[in-house]
FITORNU-534114 format. One record per residue: z, x, y of N, C-alpha, C, CB in turn. Coordinates in steps of 0.2 Angstrom, whole numbers, plus 5000, padded with zeros to 4 digits. Glycine has a CB too. Example, Ala and Ser with C-alpha at 12.3 -4.5 7.8 and 13.67 -1.06 7.14 Angstrom:
503950664972503950624978503950664984504550574978
503550644989503650684995503950645000502950704997
END
This chain:
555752565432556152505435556552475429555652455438
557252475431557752435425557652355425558552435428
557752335417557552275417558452235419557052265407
558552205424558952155427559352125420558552095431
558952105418559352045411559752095407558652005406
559652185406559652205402560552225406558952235400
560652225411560952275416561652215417560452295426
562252265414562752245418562752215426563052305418
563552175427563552155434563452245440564452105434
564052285437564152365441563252385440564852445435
563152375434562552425434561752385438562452455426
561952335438561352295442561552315450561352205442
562152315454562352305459562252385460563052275460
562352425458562052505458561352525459562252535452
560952475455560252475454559852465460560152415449
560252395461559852355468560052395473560052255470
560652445474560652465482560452535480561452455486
560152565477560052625476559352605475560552675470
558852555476558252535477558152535485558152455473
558652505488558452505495558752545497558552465499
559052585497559052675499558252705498559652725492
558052715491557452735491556952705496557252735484
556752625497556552585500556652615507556952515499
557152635510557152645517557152705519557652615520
557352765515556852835517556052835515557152895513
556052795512555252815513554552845516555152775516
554652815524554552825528554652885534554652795529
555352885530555652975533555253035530556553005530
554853075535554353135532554453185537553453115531
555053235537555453265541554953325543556053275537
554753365536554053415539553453385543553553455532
553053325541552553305545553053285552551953255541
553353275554553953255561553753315564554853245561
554153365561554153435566553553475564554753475565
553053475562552453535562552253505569551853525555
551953585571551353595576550653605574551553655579
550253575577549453585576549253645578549053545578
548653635572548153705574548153715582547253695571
547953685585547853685593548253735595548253615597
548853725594549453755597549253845596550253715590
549053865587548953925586548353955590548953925580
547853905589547253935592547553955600546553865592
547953915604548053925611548453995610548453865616
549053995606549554055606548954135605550154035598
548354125599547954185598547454175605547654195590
547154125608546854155614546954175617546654135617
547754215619547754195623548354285622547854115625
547954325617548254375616548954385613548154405621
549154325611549854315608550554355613549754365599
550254315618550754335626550854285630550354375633
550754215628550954165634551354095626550054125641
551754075629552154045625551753955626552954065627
551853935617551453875619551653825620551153855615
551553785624552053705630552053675625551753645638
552753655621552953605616553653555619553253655609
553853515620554253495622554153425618554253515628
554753395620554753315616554253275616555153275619
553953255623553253225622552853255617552953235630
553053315617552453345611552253305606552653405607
553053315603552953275598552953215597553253275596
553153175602553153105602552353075605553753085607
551953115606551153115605550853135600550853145608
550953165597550553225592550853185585550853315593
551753195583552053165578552253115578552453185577
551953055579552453005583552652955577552152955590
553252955575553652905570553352855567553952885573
553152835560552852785559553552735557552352795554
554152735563554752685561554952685566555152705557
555352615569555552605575556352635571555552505579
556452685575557252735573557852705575557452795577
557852665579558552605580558752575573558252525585
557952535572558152495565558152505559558052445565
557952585561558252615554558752645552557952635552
559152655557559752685558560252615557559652735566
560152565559560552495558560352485550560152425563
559652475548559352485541559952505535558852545542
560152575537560652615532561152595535560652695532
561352565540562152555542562252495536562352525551
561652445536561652395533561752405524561052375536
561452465522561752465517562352495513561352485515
562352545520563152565520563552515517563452575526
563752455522563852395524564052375515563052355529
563452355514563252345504563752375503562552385499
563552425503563952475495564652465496563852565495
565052475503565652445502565952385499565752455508
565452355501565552275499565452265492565052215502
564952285487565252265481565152335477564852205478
565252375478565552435475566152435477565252495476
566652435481567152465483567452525488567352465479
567752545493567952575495568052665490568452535498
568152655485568352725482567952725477569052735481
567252705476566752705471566452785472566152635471
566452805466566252885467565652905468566352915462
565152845465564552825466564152795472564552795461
564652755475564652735479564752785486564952685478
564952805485565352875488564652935490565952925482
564352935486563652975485563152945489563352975478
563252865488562552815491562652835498562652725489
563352815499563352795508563452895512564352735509
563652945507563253005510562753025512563253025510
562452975507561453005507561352955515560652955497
561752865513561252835522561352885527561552755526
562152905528562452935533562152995534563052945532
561953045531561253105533560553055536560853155523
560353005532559652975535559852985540559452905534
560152935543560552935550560552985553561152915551
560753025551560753105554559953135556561153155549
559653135552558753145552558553115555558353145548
558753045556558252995561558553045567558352885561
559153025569559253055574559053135576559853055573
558953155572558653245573558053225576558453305565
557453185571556953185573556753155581556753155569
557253085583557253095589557353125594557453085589
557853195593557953225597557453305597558653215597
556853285593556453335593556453355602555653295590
556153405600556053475608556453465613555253485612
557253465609557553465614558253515610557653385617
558953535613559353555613559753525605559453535619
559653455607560053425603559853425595560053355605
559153435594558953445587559053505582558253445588
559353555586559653615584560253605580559753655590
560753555586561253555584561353495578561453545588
560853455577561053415570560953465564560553355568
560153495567559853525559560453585557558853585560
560853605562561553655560561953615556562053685566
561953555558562653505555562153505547562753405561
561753485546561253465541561353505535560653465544
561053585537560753625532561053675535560053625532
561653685542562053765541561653815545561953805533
562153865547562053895552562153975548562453875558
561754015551561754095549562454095547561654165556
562754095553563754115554563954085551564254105559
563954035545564353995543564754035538564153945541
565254035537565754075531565654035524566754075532
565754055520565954035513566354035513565854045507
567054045514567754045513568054105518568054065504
568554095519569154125525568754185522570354115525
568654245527568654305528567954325523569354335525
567454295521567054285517566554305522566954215513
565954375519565454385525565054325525564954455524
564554315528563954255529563454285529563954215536
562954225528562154235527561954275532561654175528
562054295539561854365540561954425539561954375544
562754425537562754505534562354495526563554535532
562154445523561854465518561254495518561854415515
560954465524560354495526560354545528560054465529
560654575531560954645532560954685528561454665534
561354685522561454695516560754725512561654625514
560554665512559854655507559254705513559654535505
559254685518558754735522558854805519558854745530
559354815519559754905519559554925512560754905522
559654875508559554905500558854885500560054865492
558454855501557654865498557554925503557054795499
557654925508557355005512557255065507557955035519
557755045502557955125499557355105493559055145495
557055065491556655055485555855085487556554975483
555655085495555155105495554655105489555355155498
554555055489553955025484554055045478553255035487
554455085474554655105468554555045463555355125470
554454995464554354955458553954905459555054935457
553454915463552754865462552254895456552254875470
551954865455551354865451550954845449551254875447
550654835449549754775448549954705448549254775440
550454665445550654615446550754585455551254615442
550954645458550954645466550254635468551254715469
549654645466549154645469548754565469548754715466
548654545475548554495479547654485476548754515489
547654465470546854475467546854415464546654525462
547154355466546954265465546754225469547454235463
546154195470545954145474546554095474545254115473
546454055479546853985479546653935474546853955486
545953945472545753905464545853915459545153915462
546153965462546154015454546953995450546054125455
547254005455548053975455548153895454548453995463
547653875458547653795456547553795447546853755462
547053815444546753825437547453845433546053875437
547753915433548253945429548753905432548354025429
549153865435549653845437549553765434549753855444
549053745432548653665429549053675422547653655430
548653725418548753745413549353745412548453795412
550053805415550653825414551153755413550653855420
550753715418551353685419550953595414551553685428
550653615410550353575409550753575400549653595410
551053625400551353625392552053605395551453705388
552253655401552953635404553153545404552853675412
552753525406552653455407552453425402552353435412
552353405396551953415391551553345391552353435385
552053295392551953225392551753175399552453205389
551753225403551553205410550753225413552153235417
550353185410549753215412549453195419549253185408
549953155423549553145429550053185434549353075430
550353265431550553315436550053345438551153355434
549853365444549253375446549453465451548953295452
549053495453549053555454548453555459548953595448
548553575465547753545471547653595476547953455478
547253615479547253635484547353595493546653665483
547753635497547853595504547753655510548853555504
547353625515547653665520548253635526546953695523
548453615524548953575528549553575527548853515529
549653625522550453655523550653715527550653685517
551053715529551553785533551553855525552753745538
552053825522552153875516551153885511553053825511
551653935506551053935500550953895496551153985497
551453855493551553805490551953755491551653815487
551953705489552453635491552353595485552353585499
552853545485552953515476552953435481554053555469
552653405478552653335480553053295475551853305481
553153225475553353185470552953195463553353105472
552053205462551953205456551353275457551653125452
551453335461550853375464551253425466550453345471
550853485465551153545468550453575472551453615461
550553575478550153615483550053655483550153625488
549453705485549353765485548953785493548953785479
548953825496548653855502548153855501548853905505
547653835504546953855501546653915508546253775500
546153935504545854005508546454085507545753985518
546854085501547254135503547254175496548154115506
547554215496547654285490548054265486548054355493
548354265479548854275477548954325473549054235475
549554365470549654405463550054375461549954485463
550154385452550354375447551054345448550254425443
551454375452552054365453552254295455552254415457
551854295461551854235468551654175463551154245475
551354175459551054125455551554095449550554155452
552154145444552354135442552954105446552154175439
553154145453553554115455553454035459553954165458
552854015460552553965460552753885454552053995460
552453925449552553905442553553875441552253975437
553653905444554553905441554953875447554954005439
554753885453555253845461554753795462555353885470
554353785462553953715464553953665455552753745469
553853705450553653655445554253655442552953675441
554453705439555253675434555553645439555753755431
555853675443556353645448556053595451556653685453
555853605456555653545460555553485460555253545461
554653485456554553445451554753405449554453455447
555153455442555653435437556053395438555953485434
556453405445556953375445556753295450557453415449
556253295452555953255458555653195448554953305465
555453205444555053165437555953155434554353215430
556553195434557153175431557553115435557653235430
557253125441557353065445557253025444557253055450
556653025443556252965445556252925438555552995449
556552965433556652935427557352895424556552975423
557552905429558452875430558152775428558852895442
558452745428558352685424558752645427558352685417
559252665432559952645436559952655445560552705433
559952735444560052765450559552795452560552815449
559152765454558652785456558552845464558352705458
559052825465559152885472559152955471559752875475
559152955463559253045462558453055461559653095453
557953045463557253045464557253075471556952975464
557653045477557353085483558053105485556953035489
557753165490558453205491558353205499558453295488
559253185502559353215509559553275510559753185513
559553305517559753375517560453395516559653395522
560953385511561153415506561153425501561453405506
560553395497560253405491559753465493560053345487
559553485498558953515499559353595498558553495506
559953605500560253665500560353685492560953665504
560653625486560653615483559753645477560953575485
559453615479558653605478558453675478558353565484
558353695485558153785486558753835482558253815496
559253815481559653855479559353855471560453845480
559553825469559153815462558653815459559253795460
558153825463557553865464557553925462557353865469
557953955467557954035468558554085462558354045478
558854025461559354055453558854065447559853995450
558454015448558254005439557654075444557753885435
557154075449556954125449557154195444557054125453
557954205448558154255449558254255439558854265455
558454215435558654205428558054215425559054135427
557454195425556854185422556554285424556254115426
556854315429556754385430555854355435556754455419
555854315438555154295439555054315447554954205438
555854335451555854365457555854455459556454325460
555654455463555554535465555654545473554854555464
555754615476555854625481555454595487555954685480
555054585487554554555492554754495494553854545491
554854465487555054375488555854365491554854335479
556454425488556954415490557154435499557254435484
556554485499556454525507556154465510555954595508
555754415510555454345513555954315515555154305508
556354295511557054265511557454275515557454265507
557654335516558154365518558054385527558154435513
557254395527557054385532556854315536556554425531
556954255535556954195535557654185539556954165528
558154225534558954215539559054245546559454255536
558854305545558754335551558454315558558454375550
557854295555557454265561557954185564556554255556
558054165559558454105561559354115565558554065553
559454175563559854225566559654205575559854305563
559154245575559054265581558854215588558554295579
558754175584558354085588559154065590557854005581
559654075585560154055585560654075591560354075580
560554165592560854195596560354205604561054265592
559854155603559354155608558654185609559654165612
558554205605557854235604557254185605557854265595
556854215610556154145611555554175603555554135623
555154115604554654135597554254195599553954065595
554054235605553954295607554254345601554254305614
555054335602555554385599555354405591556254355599
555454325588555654305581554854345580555754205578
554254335582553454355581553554415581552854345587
553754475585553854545586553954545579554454575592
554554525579554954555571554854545565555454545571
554354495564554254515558553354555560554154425553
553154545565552554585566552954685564552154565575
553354685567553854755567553954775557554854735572
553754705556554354715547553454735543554854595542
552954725547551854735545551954685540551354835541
551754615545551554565540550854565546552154485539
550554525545550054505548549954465555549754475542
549854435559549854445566549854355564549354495571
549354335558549254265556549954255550548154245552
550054305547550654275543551454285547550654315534
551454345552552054325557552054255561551954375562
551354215563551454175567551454115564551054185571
551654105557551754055550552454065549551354075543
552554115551553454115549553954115554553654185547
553554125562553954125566553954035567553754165570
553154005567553353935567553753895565553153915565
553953915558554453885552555153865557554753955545
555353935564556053935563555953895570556454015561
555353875574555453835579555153775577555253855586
554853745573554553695572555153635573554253695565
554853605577555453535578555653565585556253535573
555953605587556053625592555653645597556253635592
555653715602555253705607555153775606555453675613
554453845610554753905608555153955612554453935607
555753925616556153945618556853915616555953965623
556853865612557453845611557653865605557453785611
558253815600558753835596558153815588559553785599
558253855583557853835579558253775573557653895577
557353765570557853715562557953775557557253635558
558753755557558853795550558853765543559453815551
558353765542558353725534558153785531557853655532
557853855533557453905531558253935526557053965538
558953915529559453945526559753925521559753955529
559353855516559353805515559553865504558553745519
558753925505558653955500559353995496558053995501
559554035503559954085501560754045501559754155505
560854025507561553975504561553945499561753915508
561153905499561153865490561053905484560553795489
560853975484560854015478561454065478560154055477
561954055484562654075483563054015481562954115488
562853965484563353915481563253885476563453875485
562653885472562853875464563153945460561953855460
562653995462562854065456563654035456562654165460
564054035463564754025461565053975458565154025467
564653905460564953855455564853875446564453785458
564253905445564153895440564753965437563253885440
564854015439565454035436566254005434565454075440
566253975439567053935441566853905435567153885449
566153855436566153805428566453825422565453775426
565953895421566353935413566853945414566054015410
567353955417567853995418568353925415567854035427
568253875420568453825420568453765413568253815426
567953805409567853745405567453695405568153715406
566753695410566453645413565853675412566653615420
565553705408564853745406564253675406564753795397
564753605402564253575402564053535408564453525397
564153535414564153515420563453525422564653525423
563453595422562853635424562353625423562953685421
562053585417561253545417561253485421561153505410
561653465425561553395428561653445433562053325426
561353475435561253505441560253495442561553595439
559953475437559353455436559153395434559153495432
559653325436559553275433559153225440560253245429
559153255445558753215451558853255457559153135453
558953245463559153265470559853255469558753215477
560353325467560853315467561153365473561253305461
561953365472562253415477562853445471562653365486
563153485475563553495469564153465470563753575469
564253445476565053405475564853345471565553365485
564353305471564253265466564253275459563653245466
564253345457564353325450564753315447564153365446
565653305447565853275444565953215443566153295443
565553165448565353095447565053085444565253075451
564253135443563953125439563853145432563653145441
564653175430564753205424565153145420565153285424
565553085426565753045423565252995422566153035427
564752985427564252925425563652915420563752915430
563553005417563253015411563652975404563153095410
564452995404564752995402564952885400565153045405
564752875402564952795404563952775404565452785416
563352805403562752785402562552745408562752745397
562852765412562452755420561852785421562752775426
561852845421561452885421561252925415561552915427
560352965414560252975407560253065409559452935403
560353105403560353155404559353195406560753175398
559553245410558853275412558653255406558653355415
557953275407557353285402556953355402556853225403
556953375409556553435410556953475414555753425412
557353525410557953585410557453625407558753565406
557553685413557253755410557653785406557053805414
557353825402557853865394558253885396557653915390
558353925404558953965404559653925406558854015409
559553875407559853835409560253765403559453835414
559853765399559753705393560353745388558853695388
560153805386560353855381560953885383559853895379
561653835385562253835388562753925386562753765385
562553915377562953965374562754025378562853975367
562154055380561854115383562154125390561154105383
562154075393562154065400563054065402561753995401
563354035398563954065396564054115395564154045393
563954165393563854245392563654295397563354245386
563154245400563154275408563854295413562754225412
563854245412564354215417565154235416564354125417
565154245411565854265409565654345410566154245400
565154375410565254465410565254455418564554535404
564954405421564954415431565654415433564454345435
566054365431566854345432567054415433567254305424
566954455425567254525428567054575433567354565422
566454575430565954625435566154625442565154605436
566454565445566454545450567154565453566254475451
567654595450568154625448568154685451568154625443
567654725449567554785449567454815457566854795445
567854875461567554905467566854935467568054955469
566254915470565754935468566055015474565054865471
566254985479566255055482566655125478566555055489
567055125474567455155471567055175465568155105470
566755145462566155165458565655215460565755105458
565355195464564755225468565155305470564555165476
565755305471566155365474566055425464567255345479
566355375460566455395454565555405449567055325452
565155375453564655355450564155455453564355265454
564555485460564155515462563555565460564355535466
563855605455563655645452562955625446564255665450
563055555445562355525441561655515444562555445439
562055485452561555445454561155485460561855365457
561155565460560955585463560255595460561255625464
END
């Protein structure tokens, strides 16, 4: 907490409304809103995994029901809105940031309201993006990527597994090597904790000072490591750079445009640390699809088939399929926040080229200084600049060590140049 006395007039007035931002999400807990109970599964496998389970609004609004009256807190954020216009100004850049984060609350209260119904679909699209959306005029989309990425692992047929793939870690056991890991990672934070839960959907989940683990399940070397690096470097890391801000307290919690942000850079530093592999990027990929499908009207029957069709397990198909109707109903329109990973790991990899290209390598760490987005960072390159805000503290190496990372990015610039198909014609005689 910033000592007042110590704080400019701007930086107190920054302080106090970026306290009640934090103050009034609170209470917003968007996964525990839209999960389904055990109930729900038990009825779907009694019942030979053939009759669809009755979810509808009441559901939720029995089962999940709001610990907030949604009127007034949706007045709540108007109210600070309200603020920040008033003594920040109309064109404060910072201010600009604050009143987008109320303006998403707003939007999630509202989703959550309109749980198991039509309308919830259509925020979580507005929110977190839709299969179809382009990157730019004539640009394929997250569905053909997935297309894409199906069609090239097909050809690997398991060519590159090996003992690291094999599923020979209790959920204790991961809790114990991930305590340790991240215990150097964190060096000076002894009370980052590592737990077992059965009351997550996913394998893992990163809390404000906790990384979850599924209890009762399998893990390999891999899963763990990439455990270690998306829930703890990133996550974490960026959830304690928050929360160390001394000003701006608000880069501590993220609305759902940091969350695209968030997964994406997750899945970069994966892909950079070499800690991702075909299973995990086929997970992903398959995440789109299925969200595809709900999209183009697929009921949870469909989405179930098809990853059952991809031989996942009848209990880990009906975990995945949940993902994409939770919040909604299972014949309705799904929440797309699953598309949350692979959009946001195309839309940094590109920012972060444009930056070298452009001159802005240094920007690229303040991609890990709290819950940011990327249109924020050149506000936030000015506010570092001015000691508003303090530089991260816990930046993974590949990312810290700019000169290298530059070097990447400059040989991608060209690569990207290149006709791959024109190649591949020129290439034929190698790659047979």
């Amino acid at each position: 907490m910033a000592n007042k006395e110590e704080l400019g007039e701007f930086e107190q007035a920054v302080h106090e409304l970026s306290e009640r931002i934090v103050t009034a999400q609170r209470p917003i807990r968007i996964l525990d809103s839209v999960k389904w109970g055990s109930e729900i599964e038990s009825y779907f496998f009694d019942n030979k995994c053939k009759k669809l389970p009755h979810i509808d609004s009441e559901y939720y609004q029995k089962n999940n029901p709001l610990s907030f009256d949604p009127l007034k807190k949706i007045e709540e954020f108007h109210d600070i809105d309200r603020s920040i216009r008033r003594k920040l100004g109309q064109y404060s850049g910072i201010g600009s940031i604050m009143q987008r984060m109320c303006y998403e609350y707003c939007r999630v209260v509202e989703m959550l309201v309109a749980r198991g119904t039509p309308r919830f679909t259509e925020i979580s699209q507005e929110l977190y993006g839709s299969s179809e959306d382009a990157f730019h005029v004539g640009a394929p989309t997250l569905k053909d990527l997935a297309t894409l990425v199906t069609e090239t692992l097909a050809k690997m047929n398991d060519k590159v597994k090996t003992s690291d793939d094999e599923d020979i870690y209790t959920s204790k056991e991961v809790v114990e090597i991930l305590s340790e890991r991240l215990s150097t990672y964190f060096s000076d934070k002894e009370h980052v904790r590592v737990e077992l839960s059965d009351g997550i959907i996913a394998d893992a989940a990163a809390g404000a000072d906790r990384i979850k683990i599924h209890d009762g399940l399998k893990f390999s070397l891999r899963e763990i490591r990439t455990f270690e690096i998306h829930e703890g470097w990133v996550h974490l890391g960026t959830t304690l750079n928050g929360m160390a801000q001394p000003i701006c307290t608000f880069l501590s919690k993220g609305p759902p445009s940091s969350t695209v942000t968030q997964e994406g850079l997750a899945i970069i530093t994966e892909i950079f640390t070499f800690s991702s592999y075909p299973g995990r990027v086929e997970r992903l990929t398959n995440r789109i699809t299925a969200v595809n499908m709900a999209e183009e009207g697929a009921n949870f029957f469909d989405v179930f088939q098809y990853y059952r069709e991809k031989g996942m397990s009848q209990e880990d198909s009906y975990q995945s399929t949940v993902r994409v109707y939770r919040g909604s109903t299972p014949d309705g329109g799904p929440y797309t926040k699953d598309l949350s990973y692979s959009k946001g790991f195309i839309l940094i990899y590109n920012f972060m080229r444009l930056a070298v290209q452009r001159g802005l390598v240094d920007h690229i760490p303040l991609l890990f200084v709290g819950k940011t987005t990327l249109e924020d960072l050149h506000v936030l390159a000015d506010l570092l600049d001015e000691g508003v805000i303090i530089s991260p503290k816990y930046i993974p190496p590949q990312f810290s060590d700019l000169a290298a990372l530059s070097a990447w990015m400059v040989y991608s610039l060209f690569l990207n140049r290149l006709d791959l198909r024109r190649l591949a014609l020129d290439f034929k005689g190698i790659l047979q």
